[in-house]
C-alpha positions in Angstrom: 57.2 103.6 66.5 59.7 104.7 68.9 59.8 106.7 72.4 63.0 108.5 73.5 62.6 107.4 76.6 60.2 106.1 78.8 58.3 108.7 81.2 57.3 108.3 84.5 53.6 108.1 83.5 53.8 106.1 80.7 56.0 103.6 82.4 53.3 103.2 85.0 50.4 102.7 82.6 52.0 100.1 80.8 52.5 98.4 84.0 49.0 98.9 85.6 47.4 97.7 81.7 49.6 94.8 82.4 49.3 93.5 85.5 46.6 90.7 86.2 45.2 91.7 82.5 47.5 89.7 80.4 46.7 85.8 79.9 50.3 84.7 79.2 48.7 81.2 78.3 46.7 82.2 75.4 49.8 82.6 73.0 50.3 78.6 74.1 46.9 77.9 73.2 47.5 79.6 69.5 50.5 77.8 68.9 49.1 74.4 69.6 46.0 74.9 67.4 47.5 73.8 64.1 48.1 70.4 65.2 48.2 69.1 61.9 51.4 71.8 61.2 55.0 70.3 61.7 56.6 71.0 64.5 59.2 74.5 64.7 62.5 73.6 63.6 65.1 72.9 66.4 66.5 76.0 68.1 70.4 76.6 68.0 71.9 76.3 71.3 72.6 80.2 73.0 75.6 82.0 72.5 77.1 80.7 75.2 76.1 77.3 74.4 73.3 76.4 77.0 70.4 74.4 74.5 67.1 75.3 73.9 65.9 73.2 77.1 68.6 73.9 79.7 68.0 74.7 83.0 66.9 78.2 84.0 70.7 79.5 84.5 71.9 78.1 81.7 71.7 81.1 79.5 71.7 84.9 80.2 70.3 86.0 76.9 67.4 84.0 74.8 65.7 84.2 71.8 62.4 83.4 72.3 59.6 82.9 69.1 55.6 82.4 69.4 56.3 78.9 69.5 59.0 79.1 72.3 57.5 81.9 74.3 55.5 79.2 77.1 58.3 77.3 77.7 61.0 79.8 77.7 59.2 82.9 79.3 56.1 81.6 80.8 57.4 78.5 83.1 60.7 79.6 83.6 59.6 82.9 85.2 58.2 80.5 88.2 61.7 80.0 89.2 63.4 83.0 87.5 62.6 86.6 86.8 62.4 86.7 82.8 62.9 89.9 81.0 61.1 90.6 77.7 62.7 92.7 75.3 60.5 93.7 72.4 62.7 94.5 69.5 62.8 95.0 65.6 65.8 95.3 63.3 65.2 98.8 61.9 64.6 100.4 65.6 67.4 102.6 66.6 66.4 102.9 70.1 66.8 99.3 70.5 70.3 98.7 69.2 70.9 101.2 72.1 69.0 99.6 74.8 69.6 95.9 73.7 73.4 95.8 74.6 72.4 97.2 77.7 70.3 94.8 78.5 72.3 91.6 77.5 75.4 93.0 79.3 73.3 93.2 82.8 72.0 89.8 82.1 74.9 88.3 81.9 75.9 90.3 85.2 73.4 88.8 86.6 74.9 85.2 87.1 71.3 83.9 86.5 69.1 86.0 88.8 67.4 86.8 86.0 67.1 86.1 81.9 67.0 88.2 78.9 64.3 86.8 76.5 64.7 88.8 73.0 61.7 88.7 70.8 61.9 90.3 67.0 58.1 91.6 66.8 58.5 91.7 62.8 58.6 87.9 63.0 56.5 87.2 66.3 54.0 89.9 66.3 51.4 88.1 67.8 53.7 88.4 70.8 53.8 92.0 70.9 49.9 92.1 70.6 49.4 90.0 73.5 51.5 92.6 75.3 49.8 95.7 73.4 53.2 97.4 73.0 52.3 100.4 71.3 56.2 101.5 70.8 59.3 99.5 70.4 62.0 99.1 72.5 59.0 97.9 75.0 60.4 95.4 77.7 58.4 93.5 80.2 59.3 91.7 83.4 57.3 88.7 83.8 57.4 86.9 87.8 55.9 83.6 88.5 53.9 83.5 84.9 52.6 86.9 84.9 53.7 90.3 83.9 55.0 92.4 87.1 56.2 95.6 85.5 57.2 97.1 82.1 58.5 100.6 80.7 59.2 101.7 76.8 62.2 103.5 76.0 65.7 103.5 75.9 65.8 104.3 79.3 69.9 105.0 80.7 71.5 102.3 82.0 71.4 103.9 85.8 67.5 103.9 85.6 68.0 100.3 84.0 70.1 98.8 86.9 68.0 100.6 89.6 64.5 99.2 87.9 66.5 95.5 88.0 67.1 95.9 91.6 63.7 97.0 92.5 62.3 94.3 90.7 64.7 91.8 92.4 64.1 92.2 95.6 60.2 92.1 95.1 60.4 88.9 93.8 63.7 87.4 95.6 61.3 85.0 98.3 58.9 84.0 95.5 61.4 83.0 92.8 63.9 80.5 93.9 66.2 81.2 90.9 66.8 84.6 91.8 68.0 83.2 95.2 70.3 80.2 94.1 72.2 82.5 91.8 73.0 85.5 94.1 74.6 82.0 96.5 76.5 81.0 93.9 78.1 84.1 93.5 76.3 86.3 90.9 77.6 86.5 87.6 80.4 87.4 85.8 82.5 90.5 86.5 82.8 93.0 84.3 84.9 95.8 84.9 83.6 99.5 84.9 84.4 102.7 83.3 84.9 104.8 86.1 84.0 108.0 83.3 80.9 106.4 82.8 80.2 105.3 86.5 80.7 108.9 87.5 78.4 110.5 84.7 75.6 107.3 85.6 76.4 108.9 90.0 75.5 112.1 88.9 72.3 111.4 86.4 70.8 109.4 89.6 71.3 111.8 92.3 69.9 114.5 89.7 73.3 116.9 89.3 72.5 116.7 85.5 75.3 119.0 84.8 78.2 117.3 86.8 76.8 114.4 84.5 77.1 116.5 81.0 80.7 117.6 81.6 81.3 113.7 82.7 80.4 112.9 79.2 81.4 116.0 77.8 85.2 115.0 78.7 85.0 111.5 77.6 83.7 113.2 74.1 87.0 115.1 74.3 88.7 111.9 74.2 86.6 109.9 71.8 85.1 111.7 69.8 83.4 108.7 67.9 82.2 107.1 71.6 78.7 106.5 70.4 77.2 105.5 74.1 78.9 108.8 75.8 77.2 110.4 72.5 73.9 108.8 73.4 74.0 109.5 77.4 74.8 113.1 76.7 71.6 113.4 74.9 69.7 112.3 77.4 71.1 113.8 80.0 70.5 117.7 78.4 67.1 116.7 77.4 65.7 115.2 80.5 67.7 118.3 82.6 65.7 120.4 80.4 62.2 118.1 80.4 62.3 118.0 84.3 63.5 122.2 84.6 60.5 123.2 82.7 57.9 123.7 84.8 53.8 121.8 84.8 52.7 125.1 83.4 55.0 125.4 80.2 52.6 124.6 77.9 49.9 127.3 78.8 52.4 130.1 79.2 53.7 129.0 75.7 50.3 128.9 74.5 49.5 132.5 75.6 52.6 133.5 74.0 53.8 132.5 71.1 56.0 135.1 70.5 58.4 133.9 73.4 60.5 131.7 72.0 62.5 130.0 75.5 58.6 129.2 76.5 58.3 127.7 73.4 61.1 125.5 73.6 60.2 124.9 77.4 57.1 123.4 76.3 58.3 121.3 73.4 60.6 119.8 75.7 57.7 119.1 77.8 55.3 117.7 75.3 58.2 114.8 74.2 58.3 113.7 77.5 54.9 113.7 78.0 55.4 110.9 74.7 53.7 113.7 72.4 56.6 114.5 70.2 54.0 115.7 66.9 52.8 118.2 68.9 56.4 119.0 70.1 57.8 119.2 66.6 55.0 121.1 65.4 55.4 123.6 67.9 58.7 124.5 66.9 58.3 124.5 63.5 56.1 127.2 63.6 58.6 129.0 65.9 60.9 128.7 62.6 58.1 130.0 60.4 57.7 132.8 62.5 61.2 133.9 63.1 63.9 135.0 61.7 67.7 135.2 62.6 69.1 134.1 65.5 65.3 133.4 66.9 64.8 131.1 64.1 68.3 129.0 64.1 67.7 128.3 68.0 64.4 126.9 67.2 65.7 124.8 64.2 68.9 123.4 66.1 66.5 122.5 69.5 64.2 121.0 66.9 67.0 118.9 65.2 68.7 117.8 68.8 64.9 116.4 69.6 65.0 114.4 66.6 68.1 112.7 67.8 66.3 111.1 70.6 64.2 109.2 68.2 64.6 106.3 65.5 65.8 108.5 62.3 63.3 106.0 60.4 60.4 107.4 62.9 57.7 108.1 60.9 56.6 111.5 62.8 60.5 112.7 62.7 60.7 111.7 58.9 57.3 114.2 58.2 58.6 116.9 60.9 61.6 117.0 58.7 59.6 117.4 55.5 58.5 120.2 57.3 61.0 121.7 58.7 62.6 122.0 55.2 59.2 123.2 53.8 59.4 126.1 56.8 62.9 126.8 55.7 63.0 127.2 52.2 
C-alpha cells in the first residue's frame, strides 16, 4: 500500500517506533542460520562500477538483499549516513521518489549512500523495519535507525530532511566529513523553473509554486515530474488551508459540499484516504449537476496522488462508477 505523501505525524511515528527499537543485527543473525545453505551468489559491481566490497564512497546508489543488508547498511552507516529505500516494482510512488533519491545521492559526493531494497524479494527486511506503506525510507547513523518518513515526499522537503540529517550526524560519522573535503559530489545543473516552483513550495507561497509549474506544463505538456509537483502542490495548499475542524463542520453538514471536500482533503493527509474517498462518494450519490461533477473531479484528482494499483483507489473507483451509473 501506498501514501501520497508523508504527513507530519506519520513521519514522526515511524521515526519515534524506530529509534532505539529496531535490532539491526537480528536480520544478520537470520542470514547466518542456514549454514549448511551455499553462499549468495556474487553481487555485480554498481552502476558506476565500485564492487560489492568497496569502500564506503565508492558507490552513491546500492542494492542491498537480506544477505547483504549487515555489511552494506549496518557497518557502513558507522562511517557514513546510509539511506534505506523500501521499494517494489509495481509501486508508482516509488518510480517517482526513487530518481529523486539516487540523483541526490550521487550529489552527495559520498556524504551519504542510497541502499535500494525490493521488499517483494527481501521482505524480511521490510518487516524488521515494520513499513506499513511503500515508498518507506529510513536513515540509519552509526548502526541504528535515526529517522524515517513514507511518501513521495517533493524533492524540496527531500533535500531539506538530507541536510537536517547531515549535520546531526556530521561529528559522529567521519564519512560524511571526508566527503564534504573532498569536494562533494558531482554537479548537476538545475532547472531554474523547477528551482523557482521547489523556492516557493518551501517558503509556503503554494500558488507562486502552481503557476511555476503551470508554465513549464505550457511548454511540456508531457513533463511528467512538473505533472507530479503540481499535484502536490494544490493538494497540500488545500490539506494545510482546511482548517483542524473540517471534519466536524462536514460532519454536521453534509449537505455543504466545499466542507465536504475540505475535509476529504484533510482525512488523506491525515493517511486516511478510505474514509476520504468514501466521503465523497456519497457527495456524488447525493448530488446532482454541477454539485455532483465537483465532487467526482476532486475525488478523481485524489486518486492521482496514489499508486493506480492501490487497492483502496481500485474499490473507491468501483464505487464511484456504482454511484454514477
Amino acid at each position: 500500500m501506498t501514501h501520497p505523501r508523508g504527513s507530519a505525524s506519520k513521519t514522526a511515528a515511524l521515526s519515534a517506533a524506530l529509534s532505539g527499537a529496531v535490532d539491526l543485527s537480528a536480520l544478520k543473525a537470520r542470514a547466518e542460520a542456514p549454514q549448511k545453505q551455499p553462499p549468495a551468489p556474487p553481487r555485480a559491481p554498481s552502476a558506476d562500477g565500485a564492487a560489492p566490497g568497496a569502500p564506503a564512497t565508492a558507490g552513491a546508489v546500492i542494492d542491498v538483499t537480506e544477505a547483504t543488508f549487515q555489511a552494506d547498511v549496518v557497518e557502513r552507516s558507522l562511517q557514513q549516513l546510509v539511506v534505506v529505500d523500501l521499494w517494489a516494482e509495481w509501486c508508482g510512488p516509488c518510480k517517482q521518489l526513487s530518481p529523486v533519491l539516487e540523483r541526490l545521492a550521487a550529489e552527495s559526493g559520498g556524504a551519504w549512500v542510497l541502499a535500494k531494497v525490493d521488499v517483494d524479494a527481501n521482505p524480511r527486511i521490510a518487516q524488521l523495519f515494520g513499513a506499513q506503506s511503500i515508498p518507506t525510507v529510513i536513515a540509519i547513523g552509526g548502526g541504528q535507525p535515526v529517522d524515517a518518513f513514507s511518501g513521495a515526499l517533493p524533492e524540496p522537503e527531500i533535500r531539506k530532511w538530507l541536510g537536517s540529517l547531515l549535520d546531526a550526524l556530521r561529528d559522529r560519522l567521519p564519512g560524511i566529513k571526508a566527503a564534504e573535503q573532498n569536494g562533494g559530489g558531482v554537479e548537476v545543473p538545475e532547472d531554474p523553473r523547477f528551482t523557482e516552483a521547489e523556492e516557493a513550495f518551501e517558503r509556503g507561497d503554494f500558488a507562486a509554486a502552481q503557476s511555476a509549474y503551470e508554465r513549464i506544463l505550457d511548454v511540456e505538456p508531457a513533463n511528467e515530474e512538473a505533472k507530479t509537483a503540481l499535484a502536490q502542490v494544490k493538494f497540500t495548499a488545500r490539506a494545510e488551508a482546511a482548517g483542524p475542524d473540517a471534519i466536524a463542520k462536514a460532519d454536521a453538514d453534509p449537505a455543504d459540499l466545499d466542507a465536504q471536500l475540505a475535509a476529504a482533503d484533510l482525512e488523506v493527509a491525515g493517511q486516511q484516504p478510505e474514509a476520504g474517498f468514501a466521503r465523497l462518494i456519497a457527495a456524488v450519490r447525493r448530488t446532482a449537476g454541477d454539485d455532483r461533477n465537483k465532487a467526482r473531479e476532486h475525488l478523481v484528482a485524489l486518486f492521482e496522488l496514489f499508486d493506480p494499483a492501490d487497492e483502496r483507489v481500485m474499490k473507491a473507483r468501483r464505487d464511484l462508477a456504482s454511484a454514477l451509473y
